[in-house]
C-alpha positions as CSV (number, residue, x, y, z in Angstrom):
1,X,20.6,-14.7,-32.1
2,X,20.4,-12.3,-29.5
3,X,21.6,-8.9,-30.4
4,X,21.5,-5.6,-28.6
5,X,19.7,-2.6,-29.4
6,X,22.0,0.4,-30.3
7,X,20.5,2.5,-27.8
8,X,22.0,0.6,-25.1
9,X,25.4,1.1,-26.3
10,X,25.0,4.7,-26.7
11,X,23.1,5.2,-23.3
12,X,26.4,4.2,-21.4
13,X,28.0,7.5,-22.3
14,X,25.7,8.8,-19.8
15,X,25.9,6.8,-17.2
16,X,27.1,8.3,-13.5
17,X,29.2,6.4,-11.1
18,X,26.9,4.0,-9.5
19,X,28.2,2.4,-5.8
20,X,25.4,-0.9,-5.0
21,X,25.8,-1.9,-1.3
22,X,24.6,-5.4,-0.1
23,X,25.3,-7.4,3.3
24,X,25.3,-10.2,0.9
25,X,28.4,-11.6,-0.8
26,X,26.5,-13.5,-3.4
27,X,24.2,-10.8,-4.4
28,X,27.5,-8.7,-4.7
29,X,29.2,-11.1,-6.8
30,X,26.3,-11.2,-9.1
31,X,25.6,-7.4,-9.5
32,X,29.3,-6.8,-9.6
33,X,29.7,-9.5,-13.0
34,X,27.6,-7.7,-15.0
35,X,29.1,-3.9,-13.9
36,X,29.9,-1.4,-16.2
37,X,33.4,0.1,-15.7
38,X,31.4,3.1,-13.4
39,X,29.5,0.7,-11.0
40,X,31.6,-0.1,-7.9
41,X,29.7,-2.7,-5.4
42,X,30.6,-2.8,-2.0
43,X,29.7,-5.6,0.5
44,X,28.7,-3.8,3.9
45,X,25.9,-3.7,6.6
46,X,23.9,-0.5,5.4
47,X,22.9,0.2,9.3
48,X,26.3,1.1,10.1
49,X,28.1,1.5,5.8
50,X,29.3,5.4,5.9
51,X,29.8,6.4,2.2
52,X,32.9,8.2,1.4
53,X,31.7,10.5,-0.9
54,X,28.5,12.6,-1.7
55,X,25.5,11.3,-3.7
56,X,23.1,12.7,-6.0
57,X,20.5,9.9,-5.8
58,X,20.7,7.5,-2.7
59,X,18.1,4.4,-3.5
60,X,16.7,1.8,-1.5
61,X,15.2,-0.6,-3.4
62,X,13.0,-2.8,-1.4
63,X,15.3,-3.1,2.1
64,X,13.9,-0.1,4.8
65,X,11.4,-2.6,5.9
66,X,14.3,-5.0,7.1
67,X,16.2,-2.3,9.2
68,X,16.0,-2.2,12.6
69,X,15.7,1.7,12.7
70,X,15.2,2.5,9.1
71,X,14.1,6.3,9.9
72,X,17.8,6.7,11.5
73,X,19.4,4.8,8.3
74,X,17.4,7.7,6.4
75,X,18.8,10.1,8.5
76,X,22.4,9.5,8.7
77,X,22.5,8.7,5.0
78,X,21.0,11.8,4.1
79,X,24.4,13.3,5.2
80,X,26.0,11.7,2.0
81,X,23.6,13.6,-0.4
82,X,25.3,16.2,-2.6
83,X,23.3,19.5,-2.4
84,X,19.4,19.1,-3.9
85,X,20.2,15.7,-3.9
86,X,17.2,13.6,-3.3
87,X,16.7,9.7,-1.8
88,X,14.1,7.1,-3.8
89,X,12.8,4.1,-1.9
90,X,10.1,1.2,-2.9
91,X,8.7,-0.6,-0.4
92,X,6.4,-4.0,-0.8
93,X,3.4,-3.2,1.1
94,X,2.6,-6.8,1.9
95,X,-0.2,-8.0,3.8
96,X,1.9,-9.0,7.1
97,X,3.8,-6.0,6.8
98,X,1.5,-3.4,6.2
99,X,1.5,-2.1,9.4
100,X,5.0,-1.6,9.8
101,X,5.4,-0.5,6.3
102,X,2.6,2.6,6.9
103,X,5.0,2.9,9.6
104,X,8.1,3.7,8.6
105,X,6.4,6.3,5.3
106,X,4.8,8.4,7.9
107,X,7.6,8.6,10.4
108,X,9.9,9.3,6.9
109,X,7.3,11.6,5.7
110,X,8.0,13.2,9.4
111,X,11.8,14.4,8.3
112,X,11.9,14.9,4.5
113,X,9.6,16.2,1.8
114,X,8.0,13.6,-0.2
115,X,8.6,15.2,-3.5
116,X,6.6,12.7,-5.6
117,X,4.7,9.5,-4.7
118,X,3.1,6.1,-6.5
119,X,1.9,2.9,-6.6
120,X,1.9,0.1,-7.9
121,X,0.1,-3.2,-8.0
122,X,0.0,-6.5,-9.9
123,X,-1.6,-9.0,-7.4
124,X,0.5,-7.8,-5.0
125,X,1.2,-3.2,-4.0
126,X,4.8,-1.7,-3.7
127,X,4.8,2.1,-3.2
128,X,7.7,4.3,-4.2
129,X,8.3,7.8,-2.8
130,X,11.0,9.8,-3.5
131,X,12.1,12.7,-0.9
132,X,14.8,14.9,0.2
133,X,16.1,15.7,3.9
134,X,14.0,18.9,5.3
135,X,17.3,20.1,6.9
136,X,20.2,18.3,8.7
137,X,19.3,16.0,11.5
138,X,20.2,17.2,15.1
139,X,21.5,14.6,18.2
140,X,17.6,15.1,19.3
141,X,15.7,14.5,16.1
142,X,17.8,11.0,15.8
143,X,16.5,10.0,19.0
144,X,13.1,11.0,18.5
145,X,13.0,8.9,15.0
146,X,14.9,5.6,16.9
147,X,12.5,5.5,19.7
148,X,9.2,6.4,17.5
149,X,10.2,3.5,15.4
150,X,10.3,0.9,18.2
């Protein structure tokens, strides 16, 4: 029989409100079943999703390499981070997207300060950075970023 450890129980006193955004209904669905009481998981197209409320941490687990502009996504999300807050992201550096992956963490490099950096690799590499917004993007700096990333 399966039981769980203690710890577990006691480490959800600490947990923070947690908002998960997919485009996906099923992913959603799953995620949301196993949700503590203060996880809320909203079904939305991250491109265009405006968060109502601020953010200490804003993740992207594994998704800026699917964007169309991910540098603007950056961007305009980093309007939802409370003060000091800071933004994580993991990317698979695979072999066919290399390129475009060495893309998108210089032109990101280009508006934040990477804070701390590392990789990791079991047959295959993913690099996680996490960063924080320089300063607030003007109308000019978002075009810069959307045309550099075409």
């Amino acid at each position: 029989m399966w039981r769980r450890h203690p710890a577990a129980k006691v480490s959800r006193l600490w947990l923070s409100p947690y908002v998960g955004v997919d485009i996906s209904a099923n992913a959603i669905a799953k995620a949301a079943a196993g949700a503590e009481r203060c996880t809320e998981f909203r079904r939305a197209d991250i491109e265009s999703f405006v968060p109502d409320q601020k953010f200490d941490t804003i993740i992207f687990n594994e998704v800026l390499s699917y964007f169309r502009d991910p540098v603007s996504v950056v961007g305009r999300l980093s309007d939802s981070l409370a003060p000091g807050g800071i933004m994580i992201a993991s990317m698979w550096m695979s072999s066919v997207g290399r390129r475009r992956s060495l893309q998108i963490w210089r032109l990101i490099g280009s508006i934040t300060d990477i804070i701390d950096s590392t990789t990791a690799a079991n047959r295959e590499v993913w690099t996680v950075k996490v960063f924080r917004p320089r300063s607030a993007f003007t109308e000019n700096q978002k075009r810069l970023t959307v045309s550099a990333a075409h």
